[in-house]
C-alpha positions as a Markdown table, in Angstrom:
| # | Residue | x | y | z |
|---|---|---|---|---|
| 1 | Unk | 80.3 | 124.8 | 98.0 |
| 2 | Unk | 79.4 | 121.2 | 97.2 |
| 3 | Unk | 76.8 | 119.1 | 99.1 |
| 4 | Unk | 77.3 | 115.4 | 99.5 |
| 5 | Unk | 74.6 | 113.2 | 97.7 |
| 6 | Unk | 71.3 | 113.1 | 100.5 |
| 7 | Unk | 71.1 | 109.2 | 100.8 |
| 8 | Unk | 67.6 | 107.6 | 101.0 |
| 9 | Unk | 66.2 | 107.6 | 105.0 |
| 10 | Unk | 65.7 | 105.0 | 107.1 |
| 11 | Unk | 61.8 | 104.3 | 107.6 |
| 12 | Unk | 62.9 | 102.8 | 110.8 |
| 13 | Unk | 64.9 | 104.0 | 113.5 |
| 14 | Unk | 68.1 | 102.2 | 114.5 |
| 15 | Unk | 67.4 | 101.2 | 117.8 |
| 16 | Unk | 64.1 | 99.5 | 116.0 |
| 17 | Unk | 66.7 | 97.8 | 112.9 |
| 18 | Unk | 69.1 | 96.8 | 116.1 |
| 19 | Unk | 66.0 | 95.1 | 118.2 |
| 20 | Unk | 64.6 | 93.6 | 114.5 |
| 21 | Unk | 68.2 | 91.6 | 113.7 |
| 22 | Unk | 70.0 | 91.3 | 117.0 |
| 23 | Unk | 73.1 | 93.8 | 116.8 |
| 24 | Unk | 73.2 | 97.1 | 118.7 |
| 25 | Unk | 72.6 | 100.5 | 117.8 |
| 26 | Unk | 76.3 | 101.6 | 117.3 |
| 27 | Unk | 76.4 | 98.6 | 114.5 |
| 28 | Unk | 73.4 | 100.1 | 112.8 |
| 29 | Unk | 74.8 | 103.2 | 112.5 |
| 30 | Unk | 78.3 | 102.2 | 111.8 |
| 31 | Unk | 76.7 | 100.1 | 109.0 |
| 32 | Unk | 74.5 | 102.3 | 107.9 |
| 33 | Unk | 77.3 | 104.8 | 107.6 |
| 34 | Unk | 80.0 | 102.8 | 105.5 |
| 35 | Unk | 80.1 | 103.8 | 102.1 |
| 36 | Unk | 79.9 | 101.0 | 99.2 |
| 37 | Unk | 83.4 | 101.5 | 97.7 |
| 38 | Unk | 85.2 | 101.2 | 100.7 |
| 39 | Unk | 82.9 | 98.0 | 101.3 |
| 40 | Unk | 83.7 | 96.7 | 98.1 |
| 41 | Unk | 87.3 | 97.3 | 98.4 |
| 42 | Unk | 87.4 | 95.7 | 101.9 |
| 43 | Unk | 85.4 | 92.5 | 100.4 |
| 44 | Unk | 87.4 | 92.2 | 97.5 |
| 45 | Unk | 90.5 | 92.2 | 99.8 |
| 46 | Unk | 89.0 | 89.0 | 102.0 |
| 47 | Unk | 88.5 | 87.5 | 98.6 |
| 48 | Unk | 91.9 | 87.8 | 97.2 |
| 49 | Unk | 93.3 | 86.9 | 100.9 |
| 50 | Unk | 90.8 | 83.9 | 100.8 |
| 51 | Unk | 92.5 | 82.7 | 97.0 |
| 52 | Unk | 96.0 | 83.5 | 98.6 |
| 53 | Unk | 95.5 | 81.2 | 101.7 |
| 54 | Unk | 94.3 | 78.2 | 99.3 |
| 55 | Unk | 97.0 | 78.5 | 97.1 |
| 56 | Unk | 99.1 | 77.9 | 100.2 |
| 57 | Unk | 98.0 | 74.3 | 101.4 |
| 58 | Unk | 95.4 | 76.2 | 104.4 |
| 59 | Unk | 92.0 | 74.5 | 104.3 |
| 60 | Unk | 88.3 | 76.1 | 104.1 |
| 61 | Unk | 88.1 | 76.1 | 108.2 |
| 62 | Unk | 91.7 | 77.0 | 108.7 |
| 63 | Unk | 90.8 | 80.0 | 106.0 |
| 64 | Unk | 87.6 | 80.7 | 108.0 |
| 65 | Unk | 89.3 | 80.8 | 111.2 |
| 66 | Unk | 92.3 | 83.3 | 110.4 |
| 67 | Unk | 90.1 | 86.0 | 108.9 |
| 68 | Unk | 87.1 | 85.5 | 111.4 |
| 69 | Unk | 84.2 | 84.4 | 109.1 |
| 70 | Unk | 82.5 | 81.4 | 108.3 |
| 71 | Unk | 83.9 | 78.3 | 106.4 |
| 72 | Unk | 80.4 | 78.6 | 104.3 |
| 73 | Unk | 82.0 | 82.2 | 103.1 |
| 74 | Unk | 85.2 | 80.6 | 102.0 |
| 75 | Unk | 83.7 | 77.9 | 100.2 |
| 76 | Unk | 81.4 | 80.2 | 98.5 |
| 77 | Unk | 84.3 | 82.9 | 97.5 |
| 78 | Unk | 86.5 | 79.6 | 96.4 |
| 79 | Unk | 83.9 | 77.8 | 94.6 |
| 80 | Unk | 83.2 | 82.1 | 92.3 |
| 81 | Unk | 87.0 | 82.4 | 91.8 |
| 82 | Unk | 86.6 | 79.0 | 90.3 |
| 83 | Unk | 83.9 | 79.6 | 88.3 |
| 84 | Unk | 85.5 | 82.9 | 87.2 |
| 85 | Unk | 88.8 | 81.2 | 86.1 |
| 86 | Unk | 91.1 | 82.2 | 88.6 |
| 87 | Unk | 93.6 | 79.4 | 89.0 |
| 88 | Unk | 93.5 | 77.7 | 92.5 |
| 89 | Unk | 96.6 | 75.8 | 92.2 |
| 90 | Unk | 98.3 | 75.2 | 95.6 |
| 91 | Unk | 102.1 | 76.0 | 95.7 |
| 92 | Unk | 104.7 | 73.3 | 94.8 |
| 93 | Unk | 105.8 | 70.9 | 97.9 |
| 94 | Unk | 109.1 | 72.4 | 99.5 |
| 95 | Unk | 110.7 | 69.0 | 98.4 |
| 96 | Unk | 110.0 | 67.6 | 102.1 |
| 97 | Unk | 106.5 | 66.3 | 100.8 |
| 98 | Unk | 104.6 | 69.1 | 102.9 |
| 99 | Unk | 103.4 | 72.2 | 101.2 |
| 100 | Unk | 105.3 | 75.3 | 102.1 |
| 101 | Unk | 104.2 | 76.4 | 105.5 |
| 102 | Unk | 102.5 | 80.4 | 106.0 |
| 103 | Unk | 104.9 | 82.8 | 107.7 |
């Protein structure tokens, strides 16, 4: 029989983490719960999605607003990929001077 890992406790208790940043109990625990691998798969998702919708012609609010976060993320994520090398070229024009439109 193998036991999970025991992860570190709390030294508070979630209703006290939920009062202390303004979320409710059920987000502590939810977010408590997540493991990291599925986090980091799940961010590193939004990131490529974030490249992916640049590429197309969508601005840093117009990114923000489609994946619900804030345009500060975007520009952040944007200005990494950009630092890491990852080429941020939009698309070519469609040949009707517009950049081809999303779905």
């Amino acid at each position: 029989m193998t036991q999970k890992p025991m992860r570190e406790r709390r030294t508070a208790t979630a209703r006290e983490l939920a009062d202390r940043f303004g979320v409710s109990q059920r987000t502590v625990l939810r977010m408590v719960a997540e493991e990291r691998s599925v986090y980091e798969g799940r961010s590193r998702q939004r990131r490529d999605r974030i490249v992916e919708l640049h590429r197309q012609g969508l601005k840093g609010y117009e990114i923000a607003r489609e994946l619900s976060v804030s345009a500060g993320l975007v520009s952040i994520r944007l200005r990494e990929a950009r630092s890491a090398g990852v080429d941020l070229t939009r698309y070519a024009d469609t040949g009707e001077g517009e950049i081809s439109p999303r779905r």
